[in-house]
Backbone as numpy.savetxt, mean C-alpha at the origin, in Angstrom:
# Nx Ny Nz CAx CAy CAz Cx Cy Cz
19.79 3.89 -29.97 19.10 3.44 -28.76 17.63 3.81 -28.84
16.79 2.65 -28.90 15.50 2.99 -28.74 14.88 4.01 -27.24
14.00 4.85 -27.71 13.37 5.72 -26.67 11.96 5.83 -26.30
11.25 5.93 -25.50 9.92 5.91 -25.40 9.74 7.45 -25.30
8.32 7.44 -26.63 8.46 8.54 -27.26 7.17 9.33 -26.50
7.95 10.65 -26.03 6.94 11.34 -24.69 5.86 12.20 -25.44
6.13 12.68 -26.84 5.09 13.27 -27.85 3.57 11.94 -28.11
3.95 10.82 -27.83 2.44 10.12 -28.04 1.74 10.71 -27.63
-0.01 10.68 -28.10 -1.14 10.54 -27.83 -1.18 10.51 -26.59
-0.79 9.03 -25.54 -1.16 8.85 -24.21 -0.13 9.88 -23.39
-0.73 10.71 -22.66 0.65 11.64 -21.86 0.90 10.31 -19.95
-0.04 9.54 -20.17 0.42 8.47 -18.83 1.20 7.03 -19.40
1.95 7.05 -20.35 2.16 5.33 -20.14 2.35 4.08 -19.60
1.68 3.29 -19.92 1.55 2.04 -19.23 3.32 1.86 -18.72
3.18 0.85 -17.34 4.20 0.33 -17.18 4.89 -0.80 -18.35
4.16 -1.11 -19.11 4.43 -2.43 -19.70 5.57 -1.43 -20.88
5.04 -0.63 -21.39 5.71 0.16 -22.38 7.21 0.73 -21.81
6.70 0.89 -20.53 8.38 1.91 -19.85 8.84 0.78 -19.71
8.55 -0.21 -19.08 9.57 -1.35 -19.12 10.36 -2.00 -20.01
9.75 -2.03 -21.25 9.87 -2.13 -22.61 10.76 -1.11 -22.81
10.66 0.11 -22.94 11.66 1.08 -23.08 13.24 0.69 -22.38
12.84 0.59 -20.88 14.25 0.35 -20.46 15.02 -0.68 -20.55
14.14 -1.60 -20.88 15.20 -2.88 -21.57 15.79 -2.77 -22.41
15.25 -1.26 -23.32 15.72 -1.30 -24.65 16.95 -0.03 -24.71
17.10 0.39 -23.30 17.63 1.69 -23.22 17.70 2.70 -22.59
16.90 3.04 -22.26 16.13 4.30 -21.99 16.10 4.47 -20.79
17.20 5.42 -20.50 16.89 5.60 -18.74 15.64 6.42 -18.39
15.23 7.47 -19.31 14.12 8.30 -18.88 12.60 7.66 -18.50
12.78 6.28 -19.52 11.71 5.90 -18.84 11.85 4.73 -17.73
12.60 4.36 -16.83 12.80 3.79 -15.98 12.60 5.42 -14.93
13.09 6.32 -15.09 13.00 7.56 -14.50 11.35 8.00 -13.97
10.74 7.64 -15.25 8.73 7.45 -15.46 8.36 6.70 -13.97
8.73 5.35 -14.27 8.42 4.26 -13.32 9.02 4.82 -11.80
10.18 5.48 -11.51 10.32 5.76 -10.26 9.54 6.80 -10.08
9.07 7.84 -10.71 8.50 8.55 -10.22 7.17 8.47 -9.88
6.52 7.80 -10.78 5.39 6.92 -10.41 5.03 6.36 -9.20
6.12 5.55 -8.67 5.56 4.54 -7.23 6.37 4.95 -6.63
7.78 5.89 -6.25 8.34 6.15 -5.14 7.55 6.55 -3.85
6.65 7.56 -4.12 6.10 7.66 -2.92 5.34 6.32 -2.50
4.92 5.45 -3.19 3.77 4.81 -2.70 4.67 3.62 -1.41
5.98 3.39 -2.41 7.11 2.55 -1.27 7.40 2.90 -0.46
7.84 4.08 -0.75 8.73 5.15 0.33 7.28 5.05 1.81
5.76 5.03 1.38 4.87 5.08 2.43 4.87 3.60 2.99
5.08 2.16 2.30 4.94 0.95 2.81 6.49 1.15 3.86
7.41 1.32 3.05 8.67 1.05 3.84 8.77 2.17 5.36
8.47 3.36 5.38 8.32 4.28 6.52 7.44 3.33 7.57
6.33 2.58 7.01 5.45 1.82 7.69 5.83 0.84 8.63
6.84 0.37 7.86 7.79 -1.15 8.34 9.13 -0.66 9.22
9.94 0.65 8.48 11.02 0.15 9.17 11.04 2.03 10.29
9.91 2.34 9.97 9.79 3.64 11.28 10.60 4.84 11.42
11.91 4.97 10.53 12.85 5.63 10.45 12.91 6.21 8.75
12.85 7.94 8.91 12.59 8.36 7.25 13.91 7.98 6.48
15.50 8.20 6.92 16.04 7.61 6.75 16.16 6.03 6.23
16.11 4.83 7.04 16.19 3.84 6.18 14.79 4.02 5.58
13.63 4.19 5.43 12.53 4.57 4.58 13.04 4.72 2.63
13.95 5.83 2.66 14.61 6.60 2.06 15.47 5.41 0.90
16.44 4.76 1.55 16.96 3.54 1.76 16.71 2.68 1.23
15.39 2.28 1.63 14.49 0.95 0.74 14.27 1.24 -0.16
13.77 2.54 -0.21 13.00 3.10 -1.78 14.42 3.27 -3.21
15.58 3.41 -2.60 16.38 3.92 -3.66 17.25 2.41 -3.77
17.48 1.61 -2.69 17.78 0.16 -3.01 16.93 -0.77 -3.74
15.85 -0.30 -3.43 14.49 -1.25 -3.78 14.45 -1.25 -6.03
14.70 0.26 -5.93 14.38 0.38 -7.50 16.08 0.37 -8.49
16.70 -0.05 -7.44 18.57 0.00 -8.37 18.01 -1.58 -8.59
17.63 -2.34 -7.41 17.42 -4.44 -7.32 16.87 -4.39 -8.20
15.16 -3.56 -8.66 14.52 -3.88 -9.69 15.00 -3.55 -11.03
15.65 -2.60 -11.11 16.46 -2.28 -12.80 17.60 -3.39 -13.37
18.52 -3.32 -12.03 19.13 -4.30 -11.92 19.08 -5.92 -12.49
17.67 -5.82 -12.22 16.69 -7.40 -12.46 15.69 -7.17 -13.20
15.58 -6.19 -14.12 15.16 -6.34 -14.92 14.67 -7.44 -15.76
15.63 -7.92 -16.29 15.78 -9.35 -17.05 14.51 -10.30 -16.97
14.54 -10.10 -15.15 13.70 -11.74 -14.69 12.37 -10.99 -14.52
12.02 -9.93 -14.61 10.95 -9.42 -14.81 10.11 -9.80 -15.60
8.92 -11.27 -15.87 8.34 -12.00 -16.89 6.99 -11.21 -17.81
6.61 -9.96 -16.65 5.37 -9.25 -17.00 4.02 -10.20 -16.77
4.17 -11.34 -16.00 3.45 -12.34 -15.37 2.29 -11.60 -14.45
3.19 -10.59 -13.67 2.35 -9.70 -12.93 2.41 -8.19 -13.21
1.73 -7.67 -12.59 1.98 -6.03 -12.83 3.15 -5.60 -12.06
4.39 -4.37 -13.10 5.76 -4.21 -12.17 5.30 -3.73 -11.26
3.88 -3.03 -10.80 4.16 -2.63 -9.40 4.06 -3.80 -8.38
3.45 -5.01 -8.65 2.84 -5.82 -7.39 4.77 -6.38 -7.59
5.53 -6.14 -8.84 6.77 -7.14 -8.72 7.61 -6.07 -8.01
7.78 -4.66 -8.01 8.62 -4.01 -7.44 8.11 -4.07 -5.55
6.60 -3.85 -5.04 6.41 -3.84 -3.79 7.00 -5.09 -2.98
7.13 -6.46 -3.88 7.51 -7.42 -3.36 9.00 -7.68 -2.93
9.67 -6.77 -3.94 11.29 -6.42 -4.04 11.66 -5.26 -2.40
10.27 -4.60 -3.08 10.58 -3.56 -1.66 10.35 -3.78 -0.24
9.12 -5.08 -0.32 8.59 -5.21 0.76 9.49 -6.20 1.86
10.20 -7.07 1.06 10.99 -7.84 1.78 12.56 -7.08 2.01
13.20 -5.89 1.35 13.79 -5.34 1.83 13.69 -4.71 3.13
12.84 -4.09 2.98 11.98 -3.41 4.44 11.72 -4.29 5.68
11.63 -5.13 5.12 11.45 -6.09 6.73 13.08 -6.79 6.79
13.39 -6.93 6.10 14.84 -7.30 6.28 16.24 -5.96 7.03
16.01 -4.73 6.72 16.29 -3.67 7.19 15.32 -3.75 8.80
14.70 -3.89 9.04 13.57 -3.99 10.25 14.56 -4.68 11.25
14.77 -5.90 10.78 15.07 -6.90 11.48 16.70 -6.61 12.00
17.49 -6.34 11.00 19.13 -5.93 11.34 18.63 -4.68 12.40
18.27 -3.80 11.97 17.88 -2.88 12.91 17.87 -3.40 14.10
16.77 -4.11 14.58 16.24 -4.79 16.02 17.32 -5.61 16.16
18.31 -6.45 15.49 19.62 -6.87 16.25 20.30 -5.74 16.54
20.37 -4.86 16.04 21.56 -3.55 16.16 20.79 -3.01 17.75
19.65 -3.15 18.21 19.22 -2.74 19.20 18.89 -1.15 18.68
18.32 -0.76 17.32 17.87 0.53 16.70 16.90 0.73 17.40
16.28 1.96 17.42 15.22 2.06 18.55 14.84 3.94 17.50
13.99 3.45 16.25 13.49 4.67 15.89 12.13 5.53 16.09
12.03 7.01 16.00 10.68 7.05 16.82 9.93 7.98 15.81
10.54 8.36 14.76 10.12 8.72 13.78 9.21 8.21 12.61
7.80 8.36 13.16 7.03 7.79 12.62 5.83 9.06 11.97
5.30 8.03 11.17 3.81 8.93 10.39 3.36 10.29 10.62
2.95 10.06 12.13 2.44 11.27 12.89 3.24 12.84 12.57
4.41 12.68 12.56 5.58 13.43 13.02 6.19 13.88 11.71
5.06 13.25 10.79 5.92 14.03 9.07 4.47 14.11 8.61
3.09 14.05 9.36 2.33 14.17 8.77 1.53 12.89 7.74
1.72 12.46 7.62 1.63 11.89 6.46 0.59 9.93 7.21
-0.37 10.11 6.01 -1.12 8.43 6.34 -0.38 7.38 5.93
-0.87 6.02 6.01 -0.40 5.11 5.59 -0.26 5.07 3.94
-0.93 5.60 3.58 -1.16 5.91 1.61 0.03 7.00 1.45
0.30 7.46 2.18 1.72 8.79 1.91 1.12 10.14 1.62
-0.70 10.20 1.95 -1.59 11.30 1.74 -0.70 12.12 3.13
-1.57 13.57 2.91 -1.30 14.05 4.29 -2.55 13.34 5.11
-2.31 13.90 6.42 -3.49 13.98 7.43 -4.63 14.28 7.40
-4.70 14.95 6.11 -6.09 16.31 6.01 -6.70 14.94 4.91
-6.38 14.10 4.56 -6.61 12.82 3.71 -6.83 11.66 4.14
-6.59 12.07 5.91 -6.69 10.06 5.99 -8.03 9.76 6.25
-8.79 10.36 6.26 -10.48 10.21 6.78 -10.86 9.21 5.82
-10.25 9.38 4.47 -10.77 8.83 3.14 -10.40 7.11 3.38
-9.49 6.68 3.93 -9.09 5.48 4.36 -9.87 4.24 4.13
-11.05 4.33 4.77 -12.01 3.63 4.59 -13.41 3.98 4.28
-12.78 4.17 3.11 -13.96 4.32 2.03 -14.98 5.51 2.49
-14.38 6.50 3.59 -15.33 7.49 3.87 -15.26 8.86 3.77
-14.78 9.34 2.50 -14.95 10.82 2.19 -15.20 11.81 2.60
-14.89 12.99 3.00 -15.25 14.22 3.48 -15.98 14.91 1.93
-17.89 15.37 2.26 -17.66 15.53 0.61 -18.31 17.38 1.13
-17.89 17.81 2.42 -18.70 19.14 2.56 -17.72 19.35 3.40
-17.43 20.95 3.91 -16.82 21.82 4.92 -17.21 21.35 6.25
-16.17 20.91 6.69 -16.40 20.82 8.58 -16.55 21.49 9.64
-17.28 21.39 10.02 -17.44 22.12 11.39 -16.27 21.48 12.10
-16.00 22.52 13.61 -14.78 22.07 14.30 -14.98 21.09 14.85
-16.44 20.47 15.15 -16.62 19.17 15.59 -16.63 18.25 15.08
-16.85 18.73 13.85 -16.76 16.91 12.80 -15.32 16.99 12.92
-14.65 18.10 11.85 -13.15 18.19 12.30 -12.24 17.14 13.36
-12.70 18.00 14.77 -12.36 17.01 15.41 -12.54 15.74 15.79
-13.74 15.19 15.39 -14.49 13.42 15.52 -13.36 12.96 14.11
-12.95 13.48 13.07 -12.45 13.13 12.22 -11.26 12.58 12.50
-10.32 13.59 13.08 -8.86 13.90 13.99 -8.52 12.38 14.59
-9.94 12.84 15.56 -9.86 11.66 16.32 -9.65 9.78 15.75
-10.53 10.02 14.81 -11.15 9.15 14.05 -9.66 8.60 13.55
-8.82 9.32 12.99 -7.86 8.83 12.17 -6.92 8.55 12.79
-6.27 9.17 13.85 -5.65 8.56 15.33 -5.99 7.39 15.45
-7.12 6.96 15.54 -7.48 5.66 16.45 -6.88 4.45 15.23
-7.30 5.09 14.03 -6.48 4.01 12.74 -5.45 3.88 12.90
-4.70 4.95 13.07 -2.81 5.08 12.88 -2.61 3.96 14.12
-3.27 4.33 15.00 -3.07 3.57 16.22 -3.18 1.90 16.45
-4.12 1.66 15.46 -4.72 0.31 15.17 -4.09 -0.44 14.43
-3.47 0.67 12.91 -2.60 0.01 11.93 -1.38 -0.57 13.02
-0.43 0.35 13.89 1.09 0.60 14.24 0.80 -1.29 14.90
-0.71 -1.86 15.89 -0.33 -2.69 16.72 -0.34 -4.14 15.12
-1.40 -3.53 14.14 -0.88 -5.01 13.18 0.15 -5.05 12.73
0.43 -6.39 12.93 1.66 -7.16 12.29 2.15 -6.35 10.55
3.12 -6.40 10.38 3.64 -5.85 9.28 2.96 -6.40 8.30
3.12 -7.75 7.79 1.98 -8.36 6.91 0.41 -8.29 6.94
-0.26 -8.40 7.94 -1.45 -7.78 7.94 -1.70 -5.99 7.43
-0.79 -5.79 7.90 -0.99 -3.96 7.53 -0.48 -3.71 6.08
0.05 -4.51 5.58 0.60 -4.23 4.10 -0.58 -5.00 3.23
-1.44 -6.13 3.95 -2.47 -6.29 2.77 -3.54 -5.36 2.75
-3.71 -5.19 3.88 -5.42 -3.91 3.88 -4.64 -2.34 3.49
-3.33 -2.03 3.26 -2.88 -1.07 2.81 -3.02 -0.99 1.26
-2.68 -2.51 0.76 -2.64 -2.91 -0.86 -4.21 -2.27 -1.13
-4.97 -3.60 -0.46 -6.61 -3.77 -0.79 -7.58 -1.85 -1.02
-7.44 -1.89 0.46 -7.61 -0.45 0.93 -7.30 1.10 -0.06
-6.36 0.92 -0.14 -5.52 2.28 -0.40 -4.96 2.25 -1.52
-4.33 0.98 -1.97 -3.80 1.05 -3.52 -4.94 0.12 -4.66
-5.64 -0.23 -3.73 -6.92 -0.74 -4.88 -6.37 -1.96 -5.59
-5.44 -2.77 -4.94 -5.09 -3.98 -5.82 -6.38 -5.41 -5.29
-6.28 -6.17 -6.54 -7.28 -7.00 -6.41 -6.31 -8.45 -5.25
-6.99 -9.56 -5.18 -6.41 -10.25 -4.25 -5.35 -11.10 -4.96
-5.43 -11.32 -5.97 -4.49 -12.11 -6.92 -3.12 -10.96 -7.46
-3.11 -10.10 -7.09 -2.17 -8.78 -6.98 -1.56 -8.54 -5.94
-2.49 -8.73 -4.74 -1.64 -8.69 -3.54 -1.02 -9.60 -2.91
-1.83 -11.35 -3.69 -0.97 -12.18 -3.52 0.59 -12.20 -3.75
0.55 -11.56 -5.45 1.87 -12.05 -6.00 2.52 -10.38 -5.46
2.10 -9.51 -4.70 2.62 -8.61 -3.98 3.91 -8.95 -3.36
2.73 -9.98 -2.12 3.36 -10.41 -1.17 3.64 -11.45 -1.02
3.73 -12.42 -2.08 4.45 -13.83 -2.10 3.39 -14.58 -1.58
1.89 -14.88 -1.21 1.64 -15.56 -0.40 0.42 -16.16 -0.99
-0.23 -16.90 -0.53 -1.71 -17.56 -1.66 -2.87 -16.99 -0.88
-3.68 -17.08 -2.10 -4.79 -15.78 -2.09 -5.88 -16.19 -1.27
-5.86 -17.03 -0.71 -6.41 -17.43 0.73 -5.53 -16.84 1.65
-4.45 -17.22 1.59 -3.47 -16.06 3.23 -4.01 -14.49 3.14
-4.14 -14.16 1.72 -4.78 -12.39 1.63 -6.05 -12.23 2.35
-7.16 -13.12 1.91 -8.40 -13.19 2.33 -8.50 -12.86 3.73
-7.72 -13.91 4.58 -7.66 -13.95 5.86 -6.74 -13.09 6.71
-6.12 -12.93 6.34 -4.96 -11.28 6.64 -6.01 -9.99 6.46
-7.06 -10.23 5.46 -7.67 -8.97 4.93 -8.64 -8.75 6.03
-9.29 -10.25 6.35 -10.65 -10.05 7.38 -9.65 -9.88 8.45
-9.20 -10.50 9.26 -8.37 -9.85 10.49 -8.02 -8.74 10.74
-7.73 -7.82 9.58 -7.09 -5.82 9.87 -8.15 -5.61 9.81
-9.38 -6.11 8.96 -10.74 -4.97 8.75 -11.35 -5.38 10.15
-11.60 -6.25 10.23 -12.41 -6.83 12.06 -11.52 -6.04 13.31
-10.28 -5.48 12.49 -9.49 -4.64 14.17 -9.82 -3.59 13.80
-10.31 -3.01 12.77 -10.33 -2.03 12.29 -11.90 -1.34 13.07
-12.82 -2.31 12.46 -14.21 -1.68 12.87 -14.14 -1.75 14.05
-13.85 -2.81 14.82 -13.74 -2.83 16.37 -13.08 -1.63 17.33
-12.27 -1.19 16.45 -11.81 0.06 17.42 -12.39 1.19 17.23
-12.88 0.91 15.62 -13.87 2.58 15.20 -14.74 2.58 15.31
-15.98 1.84 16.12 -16.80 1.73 16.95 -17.63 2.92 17.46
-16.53 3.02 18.70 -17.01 3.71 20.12 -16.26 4.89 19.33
-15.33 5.74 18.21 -15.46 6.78 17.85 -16.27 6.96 16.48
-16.48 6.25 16.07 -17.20 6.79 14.37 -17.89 5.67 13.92
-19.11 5.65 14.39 -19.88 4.35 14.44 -20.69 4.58 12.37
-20.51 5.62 12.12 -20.73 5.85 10.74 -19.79 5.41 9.99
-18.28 5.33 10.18 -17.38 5.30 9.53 -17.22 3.72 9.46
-17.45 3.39 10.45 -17.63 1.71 11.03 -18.47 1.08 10.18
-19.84 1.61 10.02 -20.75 0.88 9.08 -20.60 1.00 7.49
-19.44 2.10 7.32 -19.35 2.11 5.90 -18.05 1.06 5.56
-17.29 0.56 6.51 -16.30 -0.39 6.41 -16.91 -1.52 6.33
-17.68 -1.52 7.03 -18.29 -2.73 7.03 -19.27 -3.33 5.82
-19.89 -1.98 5.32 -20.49 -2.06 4.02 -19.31 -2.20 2.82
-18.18 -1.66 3.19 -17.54 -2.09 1.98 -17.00 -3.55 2.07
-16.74 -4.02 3.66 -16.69 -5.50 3.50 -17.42 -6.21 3.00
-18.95 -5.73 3.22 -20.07 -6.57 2.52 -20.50 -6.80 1.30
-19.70 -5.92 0.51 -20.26 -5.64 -0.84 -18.90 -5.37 -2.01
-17.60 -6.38 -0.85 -16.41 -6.36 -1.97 -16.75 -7.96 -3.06
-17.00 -7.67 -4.18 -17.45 -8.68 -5.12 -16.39 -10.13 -5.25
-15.32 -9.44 -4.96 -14.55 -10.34 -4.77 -14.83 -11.58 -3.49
-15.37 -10.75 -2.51 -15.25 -11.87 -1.21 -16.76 -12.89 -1.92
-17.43 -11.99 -2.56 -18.76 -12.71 -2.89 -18.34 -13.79 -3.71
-17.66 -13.50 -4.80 -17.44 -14.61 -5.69 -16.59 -15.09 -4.87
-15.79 -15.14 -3.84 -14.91 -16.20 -3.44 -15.78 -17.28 -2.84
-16.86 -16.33 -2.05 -18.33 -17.03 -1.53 -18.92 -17.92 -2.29
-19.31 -17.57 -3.45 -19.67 -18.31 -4.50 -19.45 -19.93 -4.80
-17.98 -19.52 -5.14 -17.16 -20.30 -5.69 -17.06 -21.35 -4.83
-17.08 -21.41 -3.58 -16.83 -22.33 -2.55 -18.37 -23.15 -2.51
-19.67 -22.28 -2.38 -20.57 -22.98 -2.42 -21.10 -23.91 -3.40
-20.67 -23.72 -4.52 -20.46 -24.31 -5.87 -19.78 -25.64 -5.63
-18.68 -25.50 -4.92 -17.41 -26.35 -5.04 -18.29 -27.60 -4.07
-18.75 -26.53 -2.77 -19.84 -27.89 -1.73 -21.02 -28.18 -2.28
């Protein structure tokens, strides 16, 4: 049985290689790959279905479907944008039985600590693009506190699909043709899912962090991507 050999040179291997491995065998490196993105699901799915339990659930159903399916795995896209898509529609499908079952969970983010990225709290400032790069006083501290409340608060009212693309974009750094084949959808639906969370976004962080606001907004202004999408269209007229 072929093995992917953990003495290489690279001590991170590519997904393409572990995948390669486990087709060929190798549970340890399918073992690689869960350990890799569990948390990052385990943070989309807590997002969606509110309960650490089914959270828990998605993440360990989500990666048996993808081993499972291996096979149809083409390497067309990156396995993570193919596993979030596996996970992501589990999660809303668990959502939904839930809300027929009349589930009513209250166990959310706040209450385990933890941001939409699966950082702690002491991390979510970084969210949008705005770093803590010095020691706080108890007042920044608290403008910070505050600051990240008003997100959690902002994320909980967007729609599940809106909050899973500016989570991709945002926080996992995928490009728009990534979060398309993420989330099944064409890279115009991303675009416009993307400006809608960032426009609720600055709008509420405003009247608390009018700094934090202009650096969102600067990163809206200066994502190269929206430019060349800009581009491309003016070209096209």
């Amino acid at each position: 049985m072929a093995r992917f050999d953990r003495g290489q040179a690279s001590q991170t291997p590519p997904d393409d290689a572990l995948v390669a491995a486990t087709r060929a065998g190798d549970r340890d490196a399918y073992k690689t790959l869960v350990e890799r993105y569990q948390s990052r699901i385990f943070a989309m799915a807590l997002d969606i279905v509110k309960s650490r339990e089914d959270a828990e659930d998605v993440v360990q159903e989500s990666f048996v479907k993808a081993f499972l399916s291996l096979d149809k795995f083409k390497g067309e896209s990156s396995f993570f944008t193919w596993l979030y898509r596996i996970a992501f529609n589990m999660a809303v499908d668990v959502k939904r039985k839930s809300a027929r079952r009349g589930g009513n969970h209250f166990e959310y983010k706040e209450s385990l600590g933890v941001s939409p990225s699966g950082r702690s709290e002491a991390d979510s400032g970084e969210t949008l693009g705005a770093p803590v790069q010095h020691v706080e006083g108890p007042h920044e501290a608290l403008a910070r506190k505050q600051t990240g409340q008003k997100i959690q608060e902002v994320l909980r009212e967007l729609s599940d699909d809106h909050r899973a693309v500016i989570t991709l974009r945002e926080i996992d750094g995928l490009n728009y043709d990534e979060i398309a084949e993420a989330l099944d959808v064409p890279r115009g639906t991303v675009m416009s899912r993307l400006c809608y969370a960032r426009k609720a976004l600055q709008k509420a962080l405003r009247e608390f962090a009018p700094d934090a606001t202009r650096a969102s907004e600067m990163h809206s202004e200066n994502d190269s991507e929206e430019q060349d999408e800009q581009r491309r269209k003016k070209s096209i007229g």
